[in-house]
C-alpha positions in Angstrom: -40.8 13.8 -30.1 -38.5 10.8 -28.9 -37.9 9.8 -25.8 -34.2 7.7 -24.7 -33.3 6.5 -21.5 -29.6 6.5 -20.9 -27.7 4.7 -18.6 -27.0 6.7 -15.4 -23.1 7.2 -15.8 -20.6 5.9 -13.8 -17.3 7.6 -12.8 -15.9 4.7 -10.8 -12.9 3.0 -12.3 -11.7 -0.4 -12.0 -8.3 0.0 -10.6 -5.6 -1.8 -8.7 -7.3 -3.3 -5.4 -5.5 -3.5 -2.4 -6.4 -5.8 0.8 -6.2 -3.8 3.9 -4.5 -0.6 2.9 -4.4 -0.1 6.6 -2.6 -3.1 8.7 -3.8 -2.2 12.2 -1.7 -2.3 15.3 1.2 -4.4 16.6 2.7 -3.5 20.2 6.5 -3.8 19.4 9.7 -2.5 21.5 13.0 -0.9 20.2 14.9 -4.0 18.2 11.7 -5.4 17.5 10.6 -5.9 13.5 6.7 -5.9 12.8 6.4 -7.3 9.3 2.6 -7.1 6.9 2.0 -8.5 3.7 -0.5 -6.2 1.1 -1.9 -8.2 -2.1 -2.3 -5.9 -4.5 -4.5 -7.5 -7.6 -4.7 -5.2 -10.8 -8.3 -5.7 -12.4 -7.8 -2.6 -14.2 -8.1 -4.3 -17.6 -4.9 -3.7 -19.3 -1.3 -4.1 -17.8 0.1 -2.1 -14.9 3.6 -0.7 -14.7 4.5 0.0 -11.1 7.7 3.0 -11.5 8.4 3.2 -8.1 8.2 2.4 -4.3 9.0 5.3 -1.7 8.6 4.5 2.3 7.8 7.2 4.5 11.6 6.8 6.1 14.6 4.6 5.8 12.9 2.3 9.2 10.4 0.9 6.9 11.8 -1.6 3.9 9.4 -2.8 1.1 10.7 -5.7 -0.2 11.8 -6.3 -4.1 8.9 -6.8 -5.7 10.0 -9.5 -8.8 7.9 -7.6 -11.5 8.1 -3.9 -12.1 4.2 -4.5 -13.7 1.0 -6.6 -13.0 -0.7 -7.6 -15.7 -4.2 -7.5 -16.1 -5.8 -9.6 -13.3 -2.6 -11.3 -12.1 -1.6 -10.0 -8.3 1.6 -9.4 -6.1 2.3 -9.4 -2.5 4.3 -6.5 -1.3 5.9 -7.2 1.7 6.7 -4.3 4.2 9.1 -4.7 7.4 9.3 -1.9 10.0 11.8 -1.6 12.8 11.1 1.3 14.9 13.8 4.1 15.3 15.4 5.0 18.8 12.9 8.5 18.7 10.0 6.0 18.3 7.1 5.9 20.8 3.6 5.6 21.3 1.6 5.6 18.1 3.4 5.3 14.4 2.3 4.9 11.3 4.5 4.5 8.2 3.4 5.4 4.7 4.5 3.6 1.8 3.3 5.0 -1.9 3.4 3.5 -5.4 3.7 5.1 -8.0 1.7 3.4 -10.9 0.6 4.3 -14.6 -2.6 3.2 -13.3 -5.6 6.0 -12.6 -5.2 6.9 -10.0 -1.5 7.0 -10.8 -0.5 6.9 -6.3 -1.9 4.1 -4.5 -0.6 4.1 -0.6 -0.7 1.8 1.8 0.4 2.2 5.8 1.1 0.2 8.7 0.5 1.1 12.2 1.9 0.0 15.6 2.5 1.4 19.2 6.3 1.6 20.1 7.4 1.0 23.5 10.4 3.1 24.1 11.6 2.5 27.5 14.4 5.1 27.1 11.3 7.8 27.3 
């Protein structure tokens, strides 16, 4: 009888990294614009299309990002501007998903801040 060892197995998968997927907490008033910069780097091996870009609502604006993919091991910087709403107050936090051919095929990223709304 033979004996093999195998390798243990590994389901982790390179993917697109993201720096601080979470931007903590600005204090911001109404009028105010709060804006965060994710790098995204794609170390996935092989090029990345990126089909779209939906933010949670129409306060938060992701800029154009030049490329529509990243390819292997290049990054970009998605930049994300928020201006809160006049129903805005205390705590938000705004979503912002991309939708990749990457796998995982979402990534999200969110930014968070505490509104002060002095008409409430």
């Amino acid at each position: 009888m033979l004996l093999f060892a195998l390798p243990a197995c590994h389901t982790s998968q390179v993917k697109l990294v993201i720096t601080e997927t979470i931007r903590e907490k600005d204090t911001i008033t109404l009028g105010d614009t709060i804006k965060k910069m994710f790098f995204i780097i794609n170390q996935t091996g092989s090029k990345v299309n990126i089909f779209r870009i939906i933010a949670s609502c129409g306060c938060t604006i992701v800029s154009d990002i030049m490329e529509t993919y990243i390819a292997n091991g290049d990054s970009i910087i998605l930049t994300v501007k928020y201006t809160p709403e006049q129903i805005d107050s205390g705590d938000v936090s705004k979503t912002i998903v991309l939708y990749t051919d990457a796998n995982p095929k979402l990534y999200d990223v969110s930014i968070k801040a505490y509104v002060l709304n002095e008409r409430q």
